[in-house]
C-alpha positions as CSV (number, residue, x, y, z in Angstrom):
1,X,-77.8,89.9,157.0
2,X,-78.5,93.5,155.6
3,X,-78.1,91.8,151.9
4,X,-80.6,89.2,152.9
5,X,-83.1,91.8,154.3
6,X,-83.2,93.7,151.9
7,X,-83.8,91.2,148.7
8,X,-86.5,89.8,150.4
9,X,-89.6,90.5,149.0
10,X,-91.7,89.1,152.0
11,X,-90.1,91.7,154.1
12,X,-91.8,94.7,153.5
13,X,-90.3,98.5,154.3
14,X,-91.7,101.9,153.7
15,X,-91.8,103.8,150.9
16,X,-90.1,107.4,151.0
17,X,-90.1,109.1,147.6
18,X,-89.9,106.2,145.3
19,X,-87.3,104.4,147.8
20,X,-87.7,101.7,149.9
21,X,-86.4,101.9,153.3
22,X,-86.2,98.8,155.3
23,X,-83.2,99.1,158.0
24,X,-79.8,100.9,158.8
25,X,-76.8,99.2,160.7
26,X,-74.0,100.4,162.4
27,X,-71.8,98.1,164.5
28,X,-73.6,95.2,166.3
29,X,-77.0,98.0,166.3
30,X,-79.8,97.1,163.4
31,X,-82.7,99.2,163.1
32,X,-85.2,97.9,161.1
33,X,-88.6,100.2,159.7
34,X,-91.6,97.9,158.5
35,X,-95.2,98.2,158.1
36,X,-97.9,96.4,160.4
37,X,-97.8,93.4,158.9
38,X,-97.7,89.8,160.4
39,X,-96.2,88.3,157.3
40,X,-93.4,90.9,157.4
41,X,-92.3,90.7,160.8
42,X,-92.3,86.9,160.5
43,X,-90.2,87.0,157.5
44,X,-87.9,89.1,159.6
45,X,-86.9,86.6,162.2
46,X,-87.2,83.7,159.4
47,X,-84.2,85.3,158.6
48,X,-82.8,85.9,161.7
49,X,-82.7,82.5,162.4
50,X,-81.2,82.1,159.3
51,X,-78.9,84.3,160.0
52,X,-78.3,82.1,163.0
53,X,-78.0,79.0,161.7
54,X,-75.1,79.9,159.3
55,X,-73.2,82.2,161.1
56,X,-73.4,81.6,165.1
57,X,-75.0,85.1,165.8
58,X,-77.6,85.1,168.0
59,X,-80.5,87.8,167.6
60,X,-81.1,88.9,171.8
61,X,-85.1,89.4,171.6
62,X,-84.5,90.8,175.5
63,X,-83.3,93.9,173.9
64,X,-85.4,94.1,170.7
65,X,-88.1,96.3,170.8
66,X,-91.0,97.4,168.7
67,X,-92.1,101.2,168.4
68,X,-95.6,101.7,166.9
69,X,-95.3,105.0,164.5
70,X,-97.9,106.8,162.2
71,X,-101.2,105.7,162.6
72,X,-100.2,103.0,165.5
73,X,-99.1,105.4,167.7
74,X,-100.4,105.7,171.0
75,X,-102.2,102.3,170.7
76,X,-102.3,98.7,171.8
77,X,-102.1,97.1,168.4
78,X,-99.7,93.9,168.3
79,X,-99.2,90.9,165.8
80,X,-98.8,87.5,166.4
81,X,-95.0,86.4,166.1
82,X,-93.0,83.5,166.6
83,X,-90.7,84.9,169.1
84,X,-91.7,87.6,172.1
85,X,-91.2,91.1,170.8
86,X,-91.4,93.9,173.2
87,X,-94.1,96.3,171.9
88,X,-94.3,99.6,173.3
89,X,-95.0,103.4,172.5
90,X,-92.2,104.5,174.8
91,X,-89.0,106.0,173.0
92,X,-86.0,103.5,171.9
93,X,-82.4,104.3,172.2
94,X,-80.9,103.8,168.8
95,X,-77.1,104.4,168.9
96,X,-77.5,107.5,171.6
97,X,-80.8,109.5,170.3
98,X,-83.6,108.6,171.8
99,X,-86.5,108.3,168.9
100,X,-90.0,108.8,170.0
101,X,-93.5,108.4,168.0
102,X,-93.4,111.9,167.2
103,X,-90.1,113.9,165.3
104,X,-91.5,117.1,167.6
105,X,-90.2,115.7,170.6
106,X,-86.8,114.7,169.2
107,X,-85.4,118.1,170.8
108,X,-87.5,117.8,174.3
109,X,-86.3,113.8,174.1
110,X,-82.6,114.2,174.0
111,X,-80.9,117.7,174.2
112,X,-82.3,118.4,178.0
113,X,-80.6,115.3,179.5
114,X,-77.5,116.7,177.9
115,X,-77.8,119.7,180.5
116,X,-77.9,117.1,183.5
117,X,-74.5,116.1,182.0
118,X,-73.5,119.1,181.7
119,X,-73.7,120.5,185.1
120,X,-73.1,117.3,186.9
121,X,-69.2,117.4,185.3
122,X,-69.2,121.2,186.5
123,X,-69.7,120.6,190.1
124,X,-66.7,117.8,189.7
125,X,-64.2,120.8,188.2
126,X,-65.5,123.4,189.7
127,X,-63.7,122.5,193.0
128,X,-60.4,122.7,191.0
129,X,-58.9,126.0,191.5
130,X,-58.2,126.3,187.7
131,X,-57.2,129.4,185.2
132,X,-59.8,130.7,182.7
133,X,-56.8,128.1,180.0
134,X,-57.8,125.4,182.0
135,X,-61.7,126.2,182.4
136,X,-61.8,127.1,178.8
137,X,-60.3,123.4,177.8
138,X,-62.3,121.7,179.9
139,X,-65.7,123.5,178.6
140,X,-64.4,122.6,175.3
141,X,-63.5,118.9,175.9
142,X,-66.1,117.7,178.3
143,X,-69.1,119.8,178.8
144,X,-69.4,121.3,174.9
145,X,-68.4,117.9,173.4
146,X,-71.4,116.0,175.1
147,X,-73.5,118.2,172.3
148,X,-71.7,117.8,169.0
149,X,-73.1,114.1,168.3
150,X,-76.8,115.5,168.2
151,X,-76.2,118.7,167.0
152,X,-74.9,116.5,163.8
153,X,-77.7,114.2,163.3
154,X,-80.7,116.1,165.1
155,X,-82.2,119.6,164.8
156,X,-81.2,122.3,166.7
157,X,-82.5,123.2,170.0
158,X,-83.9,126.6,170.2
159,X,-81.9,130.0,171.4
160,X,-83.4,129.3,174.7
161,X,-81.3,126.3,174.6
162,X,-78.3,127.5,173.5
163,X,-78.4,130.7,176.3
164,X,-78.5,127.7,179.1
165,X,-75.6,125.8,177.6
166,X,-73.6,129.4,177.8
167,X,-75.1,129.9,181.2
168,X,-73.7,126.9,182.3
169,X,-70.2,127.4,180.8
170,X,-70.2,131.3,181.9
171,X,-71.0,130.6,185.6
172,X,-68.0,127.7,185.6
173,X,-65.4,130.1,183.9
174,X,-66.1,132.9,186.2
175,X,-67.5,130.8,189.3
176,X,-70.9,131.9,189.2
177,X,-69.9,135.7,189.4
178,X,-70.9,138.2,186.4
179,X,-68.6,137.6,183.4
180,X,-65.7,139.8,183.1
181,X,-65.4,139.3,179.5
182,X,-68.4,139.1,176.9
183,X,-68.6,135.6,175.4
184,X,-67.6,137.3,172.1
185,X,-64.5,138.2,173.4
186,X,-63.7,134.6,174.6
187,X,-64.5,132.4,171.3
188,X,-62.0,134.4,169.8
189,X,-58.6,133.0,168.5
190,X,-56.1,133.8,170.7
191,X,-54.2,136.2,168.7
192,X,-57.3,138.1,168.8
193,X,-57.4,138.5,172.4
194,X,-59.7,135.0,172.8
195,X,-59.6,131.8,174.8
196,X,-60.4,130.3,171.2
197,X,-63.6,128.6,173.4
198,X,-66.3,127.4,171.1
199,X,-69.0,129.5,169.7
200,X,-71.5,126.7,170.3
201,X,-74.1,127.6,167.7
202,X,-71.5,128.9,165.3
203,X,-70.6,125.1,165.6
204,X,-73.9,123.4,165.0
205,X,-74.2,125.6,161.8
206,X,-71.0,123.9,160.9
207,X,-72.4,120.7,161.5
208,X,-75.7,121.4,159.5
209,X,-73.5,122.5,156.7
210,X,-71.4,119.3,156.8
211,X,-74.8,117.5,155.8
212,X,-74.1,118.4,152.8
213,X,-70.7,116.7,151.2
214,X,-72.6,113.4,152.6
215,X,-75.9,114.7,150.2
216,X,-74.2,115.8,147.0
217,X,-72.0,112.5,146.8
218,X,-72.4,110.0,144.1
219,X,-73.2,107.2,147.1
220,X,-76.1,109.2,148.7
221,X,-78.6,110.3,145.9
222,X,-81.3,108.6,148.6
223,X,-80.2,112.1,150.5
224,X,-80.8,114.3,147.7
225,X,-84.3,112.8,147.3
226,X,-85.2,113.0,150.5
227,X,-83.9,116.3,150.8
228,X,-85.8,118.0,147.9
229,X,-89.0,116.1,149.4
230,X,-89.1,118.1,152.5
231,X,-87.2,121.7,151.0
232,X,-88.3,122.4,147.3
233,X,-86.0,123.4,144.8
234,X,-82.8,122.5,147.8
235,X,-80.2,121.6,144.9
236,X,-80.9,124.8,143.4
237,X,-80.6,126.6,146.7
238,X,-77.3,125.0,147.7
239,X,-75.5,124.6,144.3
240,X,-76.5,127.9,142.4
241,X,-77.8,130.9,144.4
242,X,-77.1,133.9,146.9
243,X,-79.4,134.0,149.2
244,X,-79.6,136.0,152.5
245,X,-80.8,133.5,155.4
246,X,-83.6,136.0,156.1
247,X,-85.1,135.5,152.7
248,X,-85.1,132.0,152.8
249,X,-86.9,132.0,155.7
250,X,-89.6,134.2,154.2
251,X,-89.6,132.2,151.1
252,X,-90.0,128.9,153.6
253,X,-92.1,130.5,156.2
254,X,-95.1,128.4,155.3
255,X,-93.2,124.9,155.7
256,X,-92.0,122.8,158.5
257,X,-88.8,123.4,160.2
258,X,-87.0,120.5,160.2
259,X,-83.0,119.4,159.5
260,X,-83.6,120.2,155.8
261,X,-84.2,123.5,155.6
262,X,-82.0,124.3,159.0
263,X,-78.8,123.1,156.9
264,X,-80.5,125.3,153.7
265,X,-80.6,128.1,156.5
266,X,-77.2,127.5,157.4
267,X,-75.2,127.5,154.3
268,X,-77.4,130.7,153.4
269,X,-75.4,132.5,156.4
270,X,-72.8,131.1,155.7
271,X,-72.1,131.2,151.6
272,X,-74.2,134.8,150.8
273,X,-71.9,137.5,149.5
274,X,-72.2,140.4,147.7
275,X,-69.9,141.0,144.1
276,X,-67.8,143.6,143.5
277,X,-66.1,143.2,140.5
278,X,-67.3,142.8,136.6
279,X,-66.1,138.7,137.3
280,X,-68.1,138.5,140.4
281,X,-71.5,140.3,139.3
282,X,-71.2,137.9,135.2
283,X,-71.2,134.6,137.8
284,X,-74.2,136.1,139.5
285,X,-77.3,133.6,139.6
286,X,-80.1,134.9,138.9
287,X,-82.5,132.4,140.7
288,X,-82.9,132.5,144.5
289,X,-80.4,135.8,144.4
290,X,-81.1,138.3,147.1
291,X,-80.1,140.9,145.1
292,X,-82.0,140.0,142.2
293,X,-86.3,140.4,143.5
294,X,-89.4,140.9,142.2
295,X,-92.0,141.9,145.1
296,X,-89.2,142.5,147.4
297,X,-88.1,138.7,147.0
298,X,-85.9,136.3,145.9
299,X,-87.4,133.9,143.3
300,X,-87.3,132.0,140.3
301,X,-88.9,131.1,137.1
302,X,-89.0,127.5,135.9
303,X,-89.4,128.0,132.8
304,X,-86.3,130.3,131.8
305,X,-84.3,128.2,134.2
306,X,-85.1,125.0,132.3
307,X,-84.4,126.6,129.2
308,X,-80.7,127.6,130.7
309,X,-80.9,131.0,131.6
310,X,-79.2,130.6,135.3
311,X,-76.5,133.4,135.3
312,X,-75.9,137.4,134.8
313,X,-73.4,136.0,132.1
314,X,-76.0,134.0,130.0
315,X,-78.3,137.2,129.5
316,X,-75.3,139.8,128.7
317,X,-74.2,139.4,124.8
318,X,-70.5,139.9,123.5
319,X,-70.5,144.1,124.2
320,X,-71.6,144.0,126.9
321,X,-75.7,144.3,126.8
322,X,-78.5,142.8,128.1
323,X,-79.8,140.4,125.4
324,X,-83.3,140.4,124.2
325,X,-85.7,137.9,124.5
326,X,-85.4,136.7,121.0
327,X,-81.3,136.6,121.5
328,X,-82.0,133.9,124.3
329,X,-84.0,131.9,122.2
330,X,-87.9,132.9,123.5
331,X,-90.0,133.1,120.5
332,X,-92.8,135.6,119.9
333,X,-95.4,133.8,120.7
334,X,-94.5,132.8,124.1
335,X,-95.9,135.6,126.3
336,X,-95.7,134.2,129.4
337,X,-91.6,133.7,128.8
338,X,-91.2,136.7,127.3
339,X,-92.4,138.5,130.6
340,X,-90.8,136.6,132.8
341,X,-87.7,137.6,130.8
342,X,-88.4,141.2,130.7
343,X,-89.3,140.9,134.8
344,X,-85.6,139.5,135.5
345,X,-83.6,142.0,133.2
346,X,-85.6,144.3,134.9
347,X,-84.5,142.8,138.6
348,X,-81.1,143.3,138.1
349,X,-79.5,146.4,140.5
350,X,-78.8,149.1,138.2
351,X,-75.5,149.2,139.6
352,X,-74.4,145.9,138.2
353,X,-75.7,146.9,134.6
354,X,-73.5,150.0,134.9
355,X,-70.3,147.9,136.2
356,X,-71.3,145.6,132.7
357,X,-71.6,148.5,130.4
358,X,-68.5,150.2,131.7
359,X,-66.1,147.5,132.3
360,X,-67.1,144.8,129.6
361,X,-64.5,143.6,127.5
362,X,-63.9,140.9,125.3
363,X,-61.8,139.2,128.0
364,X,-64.7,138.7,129.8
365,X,-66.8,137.2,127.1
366,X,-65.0,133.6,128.4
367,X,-64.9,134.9,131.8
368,X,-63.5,132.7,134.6
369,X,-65.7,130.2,136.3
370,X,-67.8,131.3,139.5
371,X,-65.6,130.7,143.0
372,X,-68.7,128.7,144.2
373,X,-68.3,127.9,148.0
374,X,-69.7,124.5,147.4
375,X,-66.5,122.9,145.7
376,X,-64.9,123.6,149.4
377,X,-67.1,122.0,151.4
378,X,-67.5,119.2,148.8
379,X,-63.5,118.7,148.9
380,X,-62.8,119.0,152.6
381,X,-62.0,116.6,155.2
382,X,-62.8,118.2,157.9
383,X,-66.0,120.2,156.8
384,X,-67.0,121.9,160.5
385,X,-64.1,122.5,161.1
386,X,-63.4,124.8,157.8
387,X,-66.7,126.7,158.2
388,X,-65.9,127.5,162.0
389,X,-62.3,128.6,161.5
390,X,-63.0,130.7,158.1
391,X,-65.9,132.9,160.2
392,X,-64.0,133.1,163.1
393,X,-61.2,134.8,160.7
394,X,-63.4,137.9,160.0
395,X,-64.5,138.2,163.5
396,X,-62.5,141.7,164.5
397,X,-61.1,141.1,168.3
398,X,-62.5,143.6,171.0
399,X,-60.3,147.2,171.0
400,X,-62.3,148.8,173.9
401,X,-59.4,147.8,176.0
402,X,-56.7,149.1,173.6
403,X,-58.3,152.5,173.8
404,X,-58.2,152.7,177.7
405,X,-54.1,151.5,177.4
406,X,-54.2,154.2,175.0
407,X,-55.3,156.7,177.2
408,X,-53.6,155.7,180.0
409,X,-50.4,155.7,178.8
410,X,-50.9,158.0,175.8
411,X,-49.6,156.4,173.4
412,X,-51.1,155.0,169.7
413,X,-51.8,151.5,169.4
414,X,-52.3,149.8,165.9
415,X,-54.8,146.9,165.9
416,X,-52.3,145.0,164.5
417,X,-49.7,145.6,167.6
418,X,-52.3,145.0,169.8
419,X,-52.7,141.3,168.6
420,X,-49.1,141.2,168.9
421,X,-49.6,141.6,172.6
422,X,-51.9,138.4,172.7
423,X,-49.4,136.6,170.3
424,X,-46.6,137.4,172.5
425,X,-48.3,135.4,175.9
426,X,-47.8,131.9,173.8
427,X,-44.7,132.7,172.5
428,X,-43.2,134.0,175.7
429,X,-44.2,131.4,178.4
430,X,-45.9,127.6,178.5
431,X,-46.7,128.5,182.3
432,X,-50.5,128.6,182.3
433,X,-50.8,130.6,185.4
434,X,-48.2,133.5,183.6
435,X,-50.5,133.3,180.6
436,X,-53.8,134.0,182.4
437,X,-52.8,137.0,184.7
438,X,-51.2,138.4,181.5
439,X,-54.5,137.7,179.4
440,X,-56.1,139.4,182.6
441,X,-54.0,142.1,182.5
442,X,-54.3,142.9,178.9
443,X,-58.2,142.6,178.8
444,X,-58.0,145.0,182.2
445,X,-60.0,142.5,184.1
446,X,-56.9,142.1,187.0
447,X,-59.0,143.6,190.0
448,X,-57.7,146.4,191.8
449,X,-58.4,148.5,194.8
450,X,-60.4,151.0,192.2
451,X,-63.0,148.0,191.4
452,X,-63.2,146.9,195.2
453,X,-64.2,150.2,196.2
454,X,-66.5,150.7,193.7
455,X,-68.0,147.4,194.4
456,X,-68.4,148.5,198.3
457,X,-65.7,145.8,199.4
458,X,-63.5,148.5,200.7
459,X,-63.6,151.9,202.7
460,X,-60.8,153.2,199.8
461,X,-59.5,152.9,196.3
462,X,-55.7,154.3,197.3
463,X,-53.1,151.5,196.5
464,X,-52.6,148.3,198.7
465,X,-48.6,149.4,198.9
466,X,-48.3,153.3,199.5
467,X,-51.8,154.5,200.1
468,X,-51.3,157.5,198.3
469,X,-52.5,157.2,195.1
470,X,-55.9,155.6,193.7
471,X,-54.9,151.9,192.4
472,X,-54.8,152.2,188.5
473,X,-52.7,149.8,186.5
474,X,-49.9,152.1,185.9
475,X,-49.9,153.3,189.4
476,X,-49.7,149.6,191.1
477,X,-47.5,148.0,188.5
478,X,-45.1,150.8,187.6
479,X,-45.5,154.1,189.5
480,X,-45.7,153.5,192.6
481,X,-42.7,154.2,194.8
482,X,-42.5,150.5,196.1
483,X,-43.3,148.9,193.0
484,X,-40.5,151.5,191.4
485,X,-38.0,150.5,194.0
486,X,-38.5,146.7,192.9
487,X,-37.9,147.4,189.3
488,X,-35.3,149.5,189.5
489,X,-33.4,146.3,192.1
490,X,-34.7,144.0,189.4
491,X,-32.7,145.4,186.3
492,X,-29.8,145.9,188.3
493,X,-29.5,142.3,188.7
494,X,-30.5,141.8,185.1
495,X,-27.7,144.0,183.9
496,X,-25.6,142.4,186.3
497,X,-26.3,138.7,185.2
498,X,-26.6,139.6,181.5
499,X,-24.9,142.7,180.7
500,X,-27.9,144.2,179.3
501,X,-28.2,148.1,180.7
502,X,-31.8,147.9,180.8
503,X,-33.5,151.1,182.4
504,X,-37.2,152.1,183.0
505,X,-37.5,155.4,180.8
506,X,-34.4,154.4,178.8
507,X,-34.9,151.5,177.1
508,X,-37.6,150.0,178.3
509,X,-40.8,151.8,178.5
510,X,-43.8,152.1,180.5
511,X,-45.8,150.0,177.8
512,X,-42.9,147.6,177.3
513,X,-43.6,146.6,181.2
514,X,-47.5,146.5,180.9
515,X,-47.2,144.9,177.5
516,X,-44.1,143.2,177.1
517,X,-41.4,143.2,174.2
518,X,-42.4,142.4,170.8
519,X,-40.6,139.4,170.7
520,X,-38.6,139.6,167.9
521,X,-36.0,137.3,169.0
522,X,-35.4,134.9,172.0
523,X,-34.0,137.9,174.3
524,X,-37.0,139.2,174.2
525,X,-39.2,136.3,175.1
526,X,-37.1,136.0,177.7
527,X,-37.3,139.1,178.9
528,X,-40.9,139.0,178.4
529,X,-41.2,135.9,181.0
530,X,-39.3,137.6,183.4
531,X,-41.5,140.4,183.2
532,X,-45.0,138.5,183.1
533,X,-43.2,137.0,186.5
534,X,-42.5,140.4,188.6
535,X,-46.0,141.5,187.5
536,X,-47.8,138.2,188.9
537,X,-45.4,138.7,191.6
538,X,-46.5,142.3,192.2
539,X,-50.2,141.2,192.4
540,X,-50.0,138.4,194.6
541,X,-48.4,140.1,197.1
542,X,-50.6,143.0,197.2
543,X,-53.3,140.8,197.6
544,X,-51.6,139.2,200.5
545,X,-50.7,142.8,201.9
546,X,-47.2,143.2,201.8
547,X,-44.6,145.2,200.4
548,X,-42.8,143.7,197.3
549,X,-39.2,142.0,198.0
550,X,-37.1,141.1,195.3
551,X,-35.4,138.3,197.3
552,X,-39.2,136.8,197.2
553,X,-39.1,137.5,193.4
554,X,-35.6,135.0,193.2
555,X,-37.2,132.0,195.2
């Protein structure tokens, strides 16, 4: 059907950059995109009948409709046919993404009713009394899922957008009270101290960028095309420059915002870097560089760049200088070369030009190719997915925390051993409910009598148990004489049952209860479950307002 379509010449589609565009399929869903024409559209269902006829596949005219675009829209105007076509200037469904007579309202047409969705599944969970693991999987599976087929295909929605999506999710993973942990916090890996929830516009970047494998392939040239149409010089700016998102935005300030130059804007935050070594600074290019500007911008010069002249390495002769216009081939007579020549030698950061005069060699004269970030995503499988997890990597986890543990039990914690402490939860329990109070604990976020008190719930901030103290962390889990008596019962029957000789302020330490062990072999995961356990244990029945028992502890 699509062959037949599209070799006939009596069917006519629209033109878009030298290509002719008459229909997409996918499934048992055609669209098809003529021009107002009555000999077209009978063509059309000439061959659907055909079509018919041959195979046994019946065209269902109930559900085909007609959308009038360009200068049609918003009018009456029909042609004659020989079946009853529905005409109408109301959007169409086309496999999920409502398409209207005007690309504006693709955002206002399908990202709102997403919300609707969105909060409808969190009154369902909601009810459930479920840890921040649980709320965090389903916000990832159900409620941030419902977005990632039209963040793919559609442009983003704005920030405003994007804030009431994280509304949404916030008020369901801390039922509707303020968050006790920045969202930054929580998209974090988990050995970093995260939930590993996703960074929702982190991801649509990552989906933008995946645009791209799917433009650069051999199959798709009609992308390329279309894609240089609407964002000038867009090979260029994805294949061979260095270019700060903010400068692309200034260089494209004066043209429409559309999918184009949002996935140009993307891979710009994404793939910028500045060099560092002689290698790095020789692979430079000098077109659409953000180090490289003349009136404090980014640009470039057609005609050196058709004549080759596209990185540091091709201006900088075999010791190391900057070449003259004659040793790159410009003539004398060609002024207007010769100063853009002069401009760009000129562009370069005078610290680059001292790296090349100091650390030249002849080694570098065949100088390795440039690491360009393109081959990855042009290789990858699983493009998003790469882009998401390779930023996420140089996100640094949150250490305000670390400092208060820090103080409080003065001692020195490395930022390494404090990921270790987040390691150690998954490698010390698969009990989800262990896992979040000792997240909570970690992050300090466990509520005590010290935050009831200061949030005018209670007359006092003295400890649930003996009433003496105020109700810090080390006071309620270690140094308070009930909770002391309870550890000290507890390693007596450890020692007992294992043979151990485990002591507080022997061999095991204040931090070692807070934190656990480091988990260097299976004793001490096991010791750390039995600690994460007395610890829950501790809080649950000081919120219930009892002493601690260590027969309870057993049962």
């Amino acid at each position: 059907l699509a062959i037949s379509i599209r070799a006939n010449s009596d069917i006519l589609g629209i033109n878009i950059n030298g290509i002719t565009q008459k229909l997409s399929q996918f499934a048992d869903d055609t669209c098809l995109v003529t021009i107002f024409s009555a000999q077209s559209l009978n063509a059309i269902i000439k061959t659907f009948d055909n079509f018919e006829a041959m195979v046994g596949l019946k065209i269902n005219y109930d559900k085909t409709d007609i959308l009038r675009l360009g200068s049609l829209k918003n009018s009456n105007a029909k042609l004659y046919t020989q079946k009853p076509l529905n005409w109408t200037n109301d959007p169409l469904v086309i496999l999920g993404i409502r398409i209207a007579q005007d690309n504006a309202s693709l955002i206002e047409n399908n990202y709102p009713l997403l919300l609707v969705k969105m909060e409808n599944l969190v009154k369902i969970w909601k009810m459930r009394n479920l840890t921040l693991y649980g709320k965090s999987l389903i916000s990832k599976s159900l409620l941030i899922s419902q977005l990632i087929y039209q963040l793919s295909i559609l442009p983003s929605p704005t920030l405003e957008y994007f804030r009431h999506v994280n509304k949404i999710i916030s008020d369901f993973m801390w039922d509707g009270k303020p968050p006790r942990l920045a969202r930054e916090i929580i998209v974090l890996p988990y050995d970093k101290g995260g939930l590993k929830l996703t960074d929702i516009e982190l991801m649509a970047k990552g989906l933008k960028i995946a645009w791209l494998k799917r433009i650069f392939s051999k199959e798709n040239s009609e992308l390329l095309s279309l894609a240089k149409s609407s964002v000038p010089y867009f090979d260029i700016l994805i294949l061979n420059s260095n270019l700060q998102k903010k400068d692309f935005e200034r260089i494209s300030k004066n043209q429409n915002t559309n999918i184009w130059s949002e996935i140009v804007n993307a891979w710009c935050e994404y793939s910028f870097s500045t060099p560092h070594t002689l290698n790095d600074i020789l692979t430079q290019p000098l077109w659409f560089n953000s180090h490289i500007r003349m009136e404090n911008r980014p640009y470039i010069d057609e005609g050196l760049h058709e004549m080759g002249i596209n990185h540091i390495s091709d201006i900088v002769n075999n010791q190391g200088q900057l070449k003259s216009f004659l040793d790159v081939g410009i003539i004398p007579n060609q002024h207007k070369l010769i100063m853009a020549y002069n401009q760009i030698v000129s562009s370069i950061p005078q610290n680059w030009k001292q790296t090349i005069r100091d650390s030249f060699t002849m080694d570098h004269i065949e100088h390795e190719d440039r690491d360009i970030p393109i081959n990855k995503i042009l290789t990858s499988n699983k493009v998003p997915r790469l882009i998401y997890s390779e930023i996420m990597e140089k996100r640094e986890g949150d250490f305000s925390r670390k400092i208060k543990w820090e103080s409080d039990l003065q001692i020195t914690i490395t930022n390494e051993k404090w990921y270790g402490f987040f390691s150690n939860i998954y490698s010390s329990t698969i009990y989800n409910k262990l896992r979040n109070f000792q997240f909570k604990l970690l992050h300090r976020i466990v509520t005590t009598n010290i935050d009831r008190f200061k949030w005018g719930l209670i007359p006092s901030n003295n400890c649930q148990f003996c009433g003496l103290e105020p109700e810090t962390y080390i006071h309620l889990f270690i140094d308070c004489k009930y909770t002391k008596i309870l550890w000290t019962k507890f390693f007596v029957w450890l020692n007992r049952v294992s043979h151990l000789h485990m002591e507080i302020g022997n061999n095991i330490q204040k931090a070692d209860i807070i934190f656990g062990l480091e988990n260097n072999n299976s004793l001490d995961t096991l010791l750390n479950t039995l600690l994460y356990i007395v610890k829950q244990y501790i809080y649950a029945v000081k919120c219930a307002d009892r002493k601690p028992n260590l027969n309870e502890v057993y049962k």
